[in-house]
Every structure is written in C-alpha cells, then in structure tokens.
C-alpha positions in Angstrom: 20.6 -2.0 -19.0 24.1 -0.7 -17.6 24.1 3.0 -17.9 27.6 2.7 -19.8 26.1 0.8 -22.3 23.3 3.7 -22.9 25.9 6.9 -23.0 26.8 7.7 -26.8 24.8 4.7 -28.4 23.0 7.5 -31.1 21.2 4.4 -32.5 19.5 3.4 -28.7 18.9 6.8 -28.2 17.5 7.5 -31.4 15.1 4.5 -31.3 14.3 4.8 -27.7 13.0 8.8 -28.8 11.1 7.8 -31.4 9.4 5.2 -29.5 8.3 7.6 -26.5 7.6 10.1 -29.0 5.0 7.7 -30.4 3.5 5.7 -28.0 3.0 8.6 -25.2 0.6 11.6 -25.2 2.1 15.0 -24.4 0.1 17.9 -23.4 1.3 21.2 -21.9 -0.5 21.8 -18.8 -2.7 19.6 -15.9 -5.8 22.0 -17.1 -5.5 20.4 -20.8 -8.8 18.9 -21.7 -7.4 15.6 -22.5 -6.8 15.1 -19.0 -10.0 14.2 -17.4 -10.9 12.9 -13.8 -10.1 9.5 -14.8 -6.4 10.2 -15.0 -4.2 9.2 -11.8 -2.0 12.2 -11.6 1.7 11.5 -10.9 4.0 14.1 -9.8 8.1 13.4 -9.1 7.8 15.7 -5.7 5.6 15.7 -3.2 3.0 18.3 -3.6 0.7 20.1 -1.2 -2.4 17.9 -0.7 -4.7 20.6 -0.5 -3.2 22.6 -3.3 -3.1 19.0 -6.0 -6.5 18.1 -4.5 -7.7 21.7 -5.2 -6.2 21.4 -9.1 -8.2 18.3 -9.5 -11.5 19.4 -8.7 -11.0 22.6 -10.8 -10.0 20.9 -13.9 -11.9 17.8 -13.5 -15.2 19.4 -12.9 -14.6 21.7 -15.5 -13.8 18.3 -18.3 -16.9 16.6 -16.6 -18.7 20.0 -17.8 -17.5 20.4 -21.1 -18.5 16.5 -21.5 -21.8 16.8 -20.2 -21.4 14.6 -17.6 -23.3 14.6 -14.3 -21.8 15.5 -11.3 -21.2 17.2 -8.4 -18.9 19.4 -6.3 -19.0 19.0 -2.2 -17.9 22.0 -0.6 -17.1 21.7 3.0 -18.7 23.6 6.1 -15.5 25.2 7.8 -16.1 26.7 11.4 -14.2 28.5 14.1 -14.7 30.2 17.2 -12.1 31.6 19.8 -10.1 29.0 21.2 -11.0 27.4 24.7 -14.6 29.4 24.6 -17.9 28.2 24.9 -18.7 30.6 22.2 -21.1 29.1 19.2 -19.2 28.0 16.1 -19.5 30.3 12.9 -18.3 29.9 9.3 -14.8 30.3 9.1 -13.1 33.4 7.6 -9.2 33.2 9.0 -7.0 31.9 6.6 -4.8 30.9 9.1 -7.0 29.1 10.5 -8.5 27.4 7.1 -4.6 27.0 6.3 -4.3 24.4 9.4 -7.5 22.9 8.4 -5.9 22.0 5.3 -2.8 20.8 6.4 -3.9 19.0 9.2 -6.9 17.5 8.4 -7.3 14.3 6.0 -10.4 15.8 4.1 -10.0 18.1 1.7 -12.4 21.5 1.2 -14.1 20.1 -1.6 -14.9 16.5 -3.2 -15.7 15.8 -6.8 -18.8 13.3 -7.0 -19.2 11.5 -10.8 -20.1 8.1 -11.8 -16.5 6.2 -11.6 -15.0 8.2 -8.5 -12.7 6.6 -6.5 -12.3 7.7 -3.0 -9.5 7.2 0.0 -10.9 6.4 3.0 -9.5 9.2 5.8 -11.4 7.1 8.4 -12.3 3.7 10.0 -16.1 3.0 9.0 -18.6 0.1 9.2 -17.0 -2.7 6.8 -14.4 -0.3 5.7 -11.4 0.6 6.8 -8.8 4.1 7.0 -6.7 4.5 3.2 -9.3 1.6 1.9 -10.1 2.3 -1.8 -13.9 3.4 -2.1 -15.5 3.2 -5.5 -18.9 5.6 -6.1 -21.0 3.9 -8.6 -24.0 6.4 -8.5 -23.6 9.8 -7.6 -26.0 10.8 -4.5 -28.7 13.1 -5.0 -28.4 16.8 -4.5 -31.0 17.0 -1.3 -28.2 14.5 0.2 -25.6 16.2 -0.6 -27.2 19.6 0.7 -27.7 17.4 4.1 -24.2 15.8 4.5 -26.4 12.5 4.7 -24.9 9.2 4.8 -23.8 8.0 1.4 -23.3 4.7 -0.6 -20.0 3.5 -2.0 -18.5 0.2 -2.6 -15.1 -0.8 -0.9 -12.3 -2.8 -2.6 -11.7 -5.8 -1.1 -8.0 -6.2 1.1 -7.1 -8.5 -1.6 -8.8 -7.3 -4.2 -8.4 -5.2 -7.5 -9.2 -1.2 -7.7 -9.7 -1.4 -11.6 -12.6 -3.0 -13.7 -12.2 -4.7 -17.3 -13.3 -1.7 -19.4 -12.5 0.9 -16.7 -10.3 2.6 -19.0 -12.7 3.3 -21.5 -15.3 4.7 -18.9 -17.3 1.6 -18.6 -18.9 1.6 -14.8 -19.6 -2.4 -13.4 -23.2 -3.0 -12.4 -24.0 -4.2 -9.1 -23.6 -8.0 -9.6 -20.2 -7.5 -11.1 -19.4 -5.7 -7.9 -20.7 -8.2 -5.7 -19.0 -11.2 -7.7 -15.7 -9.1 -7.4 -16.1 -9.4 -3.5 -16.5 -5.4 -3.3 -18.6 -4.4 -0.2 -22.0 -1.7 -0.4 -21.1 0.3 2.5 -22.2 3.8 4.1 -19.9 6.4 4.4 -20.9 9.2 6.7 -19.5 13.0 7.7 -16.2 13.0 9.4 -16.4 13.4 13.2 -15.5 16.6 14.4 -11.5 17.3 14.9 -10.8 20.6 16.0 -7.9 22.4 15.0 -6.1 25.0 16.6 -4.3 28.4 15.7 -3.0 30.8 18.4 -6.7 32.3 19.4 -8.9 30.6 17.3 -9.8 26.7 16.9 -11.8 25.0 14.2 -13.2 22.2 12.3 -14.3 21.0 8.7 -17.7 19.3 8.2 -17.1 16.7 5.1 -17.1 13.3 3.8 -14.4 10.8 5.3 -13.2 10.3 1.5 -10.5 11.9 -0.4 -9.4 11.7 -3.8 -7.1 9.0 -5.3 -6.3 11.8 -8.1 -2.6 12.0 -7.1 0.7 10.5 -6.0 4.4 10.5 -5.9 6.2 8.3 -8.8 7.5 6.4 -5.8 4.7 5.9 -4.5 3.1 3.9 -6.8 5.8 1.7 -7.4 4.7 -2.4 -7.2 0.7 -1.1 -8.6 -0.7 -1.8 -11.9 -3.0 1.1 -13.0 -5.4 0.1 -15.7 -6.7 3.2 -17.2 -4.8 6.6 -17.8 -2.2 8.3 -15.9 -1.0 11.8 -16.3 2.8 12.8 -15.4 4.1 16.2 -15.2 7.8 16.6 -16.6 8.4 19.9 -16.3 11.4 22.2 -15.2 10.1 22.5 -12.0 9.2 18.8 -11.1 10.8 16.5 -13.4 12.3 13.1 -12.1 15.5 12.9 -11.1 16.4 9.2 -11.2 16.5 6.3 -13.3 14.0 4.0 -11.0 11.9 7.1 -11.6 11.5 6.6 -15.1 11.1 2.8 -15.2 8.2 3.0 -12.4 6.8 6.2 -14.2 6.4 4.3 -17.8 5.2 1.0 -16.6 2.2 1.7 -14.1 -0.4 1.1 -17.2 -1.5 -1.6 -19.0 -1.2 0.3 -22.2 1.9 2.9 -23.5 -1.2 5.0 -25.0 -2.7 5.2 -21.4 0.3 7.5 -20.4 0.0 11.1 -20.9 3.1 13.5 -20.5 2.3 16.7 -18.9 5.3 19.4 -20.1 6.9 20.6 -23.2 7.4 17.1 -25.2 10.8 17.9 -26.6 12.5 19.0 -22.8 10.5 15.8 -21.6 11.9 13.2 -23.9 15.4 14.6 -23.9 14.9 14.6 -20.0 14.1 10.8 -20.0 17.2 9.7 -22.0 19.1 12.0 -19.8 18.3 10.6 -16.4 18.2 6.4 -17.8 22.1 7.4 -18.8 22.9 8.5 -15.3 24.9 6.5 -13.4 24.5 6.3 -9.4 26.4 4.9 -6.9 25.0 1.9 -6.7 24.7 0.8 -10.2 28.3 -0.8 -10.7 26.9 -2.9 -7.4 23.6 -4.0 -8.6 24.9 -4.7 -11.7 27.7 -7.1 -10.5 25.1 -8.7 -8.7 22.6 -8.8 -11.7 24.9 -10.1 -13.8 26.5 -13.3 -11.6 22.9 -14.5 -9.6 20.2 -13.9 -12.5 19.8 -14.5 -16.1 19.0 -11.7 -18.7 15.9 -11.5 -21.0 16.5 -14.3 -23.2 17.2 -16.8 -20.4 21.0 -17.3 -21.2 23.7 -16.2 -18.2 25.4 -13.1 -19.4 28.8 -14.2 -20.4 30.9 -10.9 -19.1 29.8 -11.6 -15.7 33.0 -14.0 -13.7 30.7 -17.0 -12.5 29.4 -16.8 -8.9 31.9 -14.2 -7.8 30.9 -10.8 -6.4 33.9 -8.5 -6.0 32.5 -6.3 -3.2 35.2 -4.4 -2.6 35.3 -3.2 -6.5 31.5 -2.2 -6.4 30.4 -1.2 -3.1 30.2 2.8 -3.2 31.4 3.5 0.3 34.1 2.1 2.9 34.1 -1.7 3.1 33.6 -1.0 6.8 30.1 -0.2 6.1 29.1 -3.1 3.7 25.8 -4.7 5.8 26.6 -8.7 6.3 23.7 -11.0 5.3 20.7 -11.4 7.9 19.6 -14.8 6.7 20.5 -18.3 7.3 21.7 -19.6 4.5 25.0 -20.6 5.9 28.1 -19.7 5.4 32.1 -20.3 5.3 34.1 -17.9 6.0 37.1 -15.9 6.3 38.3 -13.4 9.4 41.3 -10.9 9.0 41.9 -8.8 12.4 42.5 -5.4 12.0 45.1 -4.5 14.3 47.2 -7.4 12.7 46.3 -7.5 9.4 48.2 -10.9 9.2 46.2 -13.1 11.5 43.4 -14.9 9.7 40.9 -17.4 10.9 38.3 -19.5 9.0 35.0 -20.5 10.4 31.4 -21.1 9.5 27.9 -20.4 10.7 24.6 -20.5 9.6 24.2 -16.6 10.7 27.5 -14.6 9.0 26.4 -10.9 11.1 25.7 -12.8 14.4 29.0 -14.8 14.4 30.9 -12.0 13.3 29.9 -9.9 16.5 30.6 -13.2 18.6 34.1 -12.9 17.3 34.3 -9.0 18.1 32.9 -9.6 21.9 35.7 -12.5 22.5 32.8 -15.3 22.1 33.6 -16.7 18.8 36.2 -19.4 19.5 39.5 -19.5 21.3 41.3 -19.0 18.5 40.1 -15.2 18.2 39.6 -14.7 21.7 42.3 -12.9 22.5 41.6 -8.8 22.8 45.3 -8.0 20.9 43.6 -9.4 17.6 40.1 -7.4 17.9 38.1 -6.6 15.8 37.4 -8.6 12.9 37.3 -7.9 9.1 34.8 -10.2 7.2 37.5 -10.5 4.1 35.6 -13.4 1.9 32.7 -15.4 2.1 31.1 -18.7 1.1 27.5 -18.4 0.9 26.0 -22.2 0.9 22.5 -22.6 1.7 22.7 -26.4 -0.1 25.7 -27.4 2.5 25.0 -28.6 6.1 27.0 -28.0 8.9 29.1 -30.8 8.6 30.2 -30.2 4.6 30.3 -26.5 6.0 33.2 -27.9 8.6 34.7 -29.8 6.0 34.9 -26.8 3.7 36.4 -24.7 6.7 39.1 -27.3 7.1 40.5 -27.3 3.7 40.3 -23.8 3.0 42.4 -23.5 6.6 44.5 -26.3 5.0 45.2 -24.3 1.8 45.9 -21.0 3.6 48.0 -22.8 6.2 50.6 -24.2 3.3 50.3 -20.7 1.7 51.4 -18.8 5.2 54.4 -21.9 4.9 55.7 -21.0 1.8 55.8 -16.9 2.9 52.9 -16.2 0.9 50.9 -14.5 4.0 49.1 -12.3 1.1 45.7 -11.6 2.3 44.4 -11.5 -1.5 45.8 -15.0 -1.8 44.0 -16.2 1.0 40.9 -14.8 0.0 41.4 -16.6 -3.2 42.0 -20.2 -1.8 38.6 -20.1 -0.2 37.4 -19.0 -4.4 38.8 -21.7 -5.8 37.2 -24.1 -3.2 33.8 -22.6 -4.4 34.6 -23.1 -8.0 36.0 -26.3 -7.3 32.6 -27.5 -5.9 30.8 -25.7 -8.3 31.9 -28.0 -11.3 30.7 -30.8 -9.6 27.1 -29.4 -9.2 23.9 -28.0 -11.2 24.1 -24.3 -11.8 21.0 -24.1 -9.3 23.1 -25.6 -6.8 26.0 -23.0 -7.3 27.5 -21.8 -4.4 28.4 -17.7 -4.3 31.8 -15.8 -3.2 31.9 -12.5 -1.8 35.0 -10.4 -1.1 35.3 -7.7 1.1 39.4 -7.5 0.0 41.5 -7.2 -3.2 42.8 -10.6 -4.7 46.2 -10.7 -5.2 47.4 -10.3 -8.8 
C-alpha cells in the first residue's frame, strides 16, 4: 500500500497495532528464556560474526540447560607461535592474534551440538559442499568430541528444504524420513589448518568445518521461508530502517506466533508503523508501475491508475538522463529528440531500445540522425510491443512520423505533443486488443497540456 494512503489513517494504524500487538511475541533481551536455539536470529545490521555466534552459544546452551536437554559445547584448540619460525605451536594467549582468528577464519571458537542443530558448511567436504546447510540428528559422543573425530550430519539437498513438518515444535525426522527427503549422511571432519598472521606471531584454530545458522541480516533472508521461530531485535540501537525491512521481517514464518520481537514492545510497534509510512524515493515510481502493469489483491485493475501509461519523467527520482533503457527484446517504437536541437525528432524501432539508442549516438543508427550537429539523442517516449513484429513495428513508426509530421505543419513543433501522438497510437491499438495483449507507453518528457 502507497505510503500516502498509510500517513494519518488513525483507523489503519490503530488496527494494524493491535494486530502486531497480538499476534507477535515481545521479549526484552536475546538472553530471554523464550528464545531458545531453535530461533533464527535476525538482526537489521550486520553484526560481528564472532561476537552474534558467541551470544548464541551462551544463551542457547544456557536454555538447553535450564530444559534439560542434552548437549554439548565444542571449544576450539587455538595455537600460535612466532611468525616464519620453526618453533612448535602452543595454545594461543594474544588477543590480537585470537582477534584475527576470529575475523578471519569461517569457524567460530566454539559450536553448540543438540539434537536439531543446523550447521553452515565453511568448507568443501565429501558429498557436501562450502555454505551447504548441514542438519545434526544425533549429537556425537563426548570421547569424539574430546578427539575432534570425524562426525555424522545430514546435508540438505541443492534443491531441497532446510525445515521438517513438525520442526517447529521440536519434532527431529528419523533416518528414513531423511533419506526419502533426498538429505545425504555425510562426514564432516576438523578444518584444515589456515594460519593467520599478526605482526610477529601467526596462528590457527583446530574446529569443525560447520558454523551456526543462528543468525542473519533482514535482507539477507529475503526470498526464504523459515518454518519454525525467528527472533528480531528492534531496538534503539539496531532497528530497521526501511519499509522492505519490515515486510521481509514479518513474513519469513509460516506462523505470525512464530515471530518473536526482541526490544521494548511499545518503541517496537510504534517503530513499525513509523518506517511502513515512510516514503522513499522510489515509491511514487514503483507505484506508477504497480498500478498500470499488475492487478491488486482482489484481481480487479486499480481504477486511479491512466491505462498502460508510465509517466517517467513524473516518477523517476533523479535526472531523466539517468533513467536505465530496457535490456530485453521485446521490441519497441520509438521516439528520438536531439539534444543540442531540441526540435529535431526522429521515430524508429528496434527490438533492443539501449543498443539502438547508442547506434544513434555513434552516427550508426540511420542517415537521418547521422549527422554529428544533432548528437546525442534523448529517448523522449516509447512503445513497448513485445506482441508486434517488425513489420507492424514499421507500420507503427510510419504513422506516428505521419502524425508528428502534420503536427510540425501546422507549427505545433511541441515536443509534449509529439510524445503524445505516439500515446494515442498505443491506445488506439489497445482498444482493438485483449488487455493481455496491451501495449505500454513510457515517457521520458512532459506532455503538453
């Protein structure tokens, strides 16, 4: 919904309050003990991996506890030794030097092992492969563990799905279901050894090839579907700052009672409205474009919107000269205006608008625009006809030169007006047609009144 049609509605705002205020959880802090391992944490800014990866183990482990759950914490082996030596490797104790372990190394300093885990791959393994989703169905023993021996896990197939019917309420899929699901049994081993250096000391980190899938970005998950519980923190200090945010925010689960709000709830939900009312630069564009090549929720074309008709020069949030011409082939008819001489005009089509346009600005186009004086071209107005073939493409061309040509004879040399000759040959055809067939008009200049 338009931003405008959001700002000073008390009733929307009222009912969309209530509704969040409902169907959402709200708890104060990450630590709360309603947020359990389980819960994909999502965060508005980019947070230091080794610092949310750190949070997650601590609270997590300390929920799994509190639960009586079985599980276990990996601690990696961190090592150093003065750098270019052949001196024998000890435990590490620089915190510089642990600091570049844990910004540049994928594997964090300590893993979180319970029945349900899901892992990141940080590597390329035997029927696996780096950033694959690994799934740990039985947690390893502690002798294993104690060893750093090889490990079993189950990857998600390329195609496949990283959730299980029943995931959310902590059900964990036998074997067979697994298997039938096209997930793999695999072995996933210590990480081989990347050394890291600091100005007189290098290192490494002895750990699994896995790291948590605990957290992420908004953005980041935008296009998956997480069934089972998310947490997201709205808080002064990382709160979303866009719309998009929002939207992606509140429709990763299956479930509104999957989502749990991690701030004050008042600040949270006044925050929400707040941001879904803000208007950016694009939105008079996008919705323009909503409004004249879709149809809204109940199937029926919005009637405010002029049909087939995008006014570019009204929406677009920066100079015209900047507007990006379509990449595709669809085909168009269209209209040139040279700069220098704003009064000479040329119609032409093409199947590729950007292509032919830098023809006509390199002297290549046609003979008509050849001449250097007239360079370089405006795109003013254009057709876009993917139905037409080249030759109802010419014809369109010829009348629309037709129309302009009488226009220029009767002193109207009006750019606007010309731009609207070449509209009313699209609407003209449009009549005659389905509304799938519709043909679309974009202007780069004003009409004239």
């Amino acid at each position: 919904m338009n931003p405008d049609e959001l700002v000073n509605n008390e009733g929307l705002e009222s009912t969309f309050k209530q509704l969040v205020g409902d169907a959402f959880h709200f708890v104060d802090t990450m630590s709360d003990p309603q947020i359990g391992p389980e819960h994909q944490r999502m965060y508005a800014k980019r947070r230091n991996a080794a610092a949310a990866a750190e949070d997650y183990v601590t609270t997590s482990a300390a929920n799994l506890a509190t639960r009586n759950i079985r599980h276990r914490v990996v601690k990696s082996e961190d090592y150093q030794r003065t750098a270019h030596s052949n001196a024998t490797f000890r435990t590490a104790t620089d915190g510089n030097l642990i600091s570049a372990l844990d910004k540049y190394l994928r594997e964090p300093k300590r893993l979180l092992f319970y029945e349900g885990a899901m892992f990141e791959s940080t590597v390329n393994g035997d029927n696996y492969s780096y950033s694959q989703v690994l799934f740990m169905r039985e947690v390893p023993s502690a002798e294993d563990i104690a060893a750093f021996s090889d490990i079993t896990l189950w990857a998600k197939p390329p195609s496949g799905t990283a959730n299980f019917a029943g995931m959310e309420n902590g059900q964990i899929p036998t074997e067979e279901e697994l298997l039938e699901w096209n997930w793999t049994k695999v072995k996933v081993r210590v990480t081989r050894e990347r050394l890291v250096k600091t100005n007189y000391l290098e290192g490494g980190r002895k750990q699994y090839s896995l790291r948590h899938t605990c957290s992420s970005t908004i953005n980041r998950t935008m296009g998956s579907t997480i069934v089972g519980p998310v947490a997201i923190e709205m808080t002064e200090e990382c709160t979303p700052w866009e719309k998009g945010q929002i939207v992606v925010m509140i429709s990763r689960t299956t479930l509104a009672e999957h989502i749990w709000i991690v701030g004050n709830k008042r600040f949270a939900i006044n925050k929400m409205w707040q941001i879904i009312c803000r208007k950016s630069q694009w939105s008079d564009m996008m919705e323009t474009i909503l409004r004249n090549l879709s149809t809204n929720a109940d199937g029926v074309a919005d009637p405010g919107a002029e049909p087939d008709y995008i006014p570019m020069n009204e929406v677009f949030p920066y100079r015209m000269c900047d507007v990006q011409l379509p990449t595709s082939t669809a085909g168009y008819v269209y209209l040139l205006v040279s700069v220098p001489h704003p009064t000479f005009t040329y119609v032409g089509q093409t199947e590729h608008l950007g292509r032919r346009l830098n023809q006509h600005n390199s002297g290549r186009g046609s003979n008509t625009t050849a001449p250097s004086m007239y360079m370089p071209y405006h795109v003013a107005a254009y057709v876009i006809t993917p139905n037409l073939d080249e030759g109802q493409r010419m014809s369109m061309e010829r009348r629309w030169q037709q129309r302009n040509q009488n226009a220029l004879r009767q002193g109207n040399a009006d750019i606007g007006n010309l731009v609207d000759m070449g509209r009313e040959l699209m609407s003209e055809y449009n009549q005659l047609v389905h509304a799938d067939e519709h043909l679309r008009f974009v202007s780069h200049i004003e009409r004239a009144l």
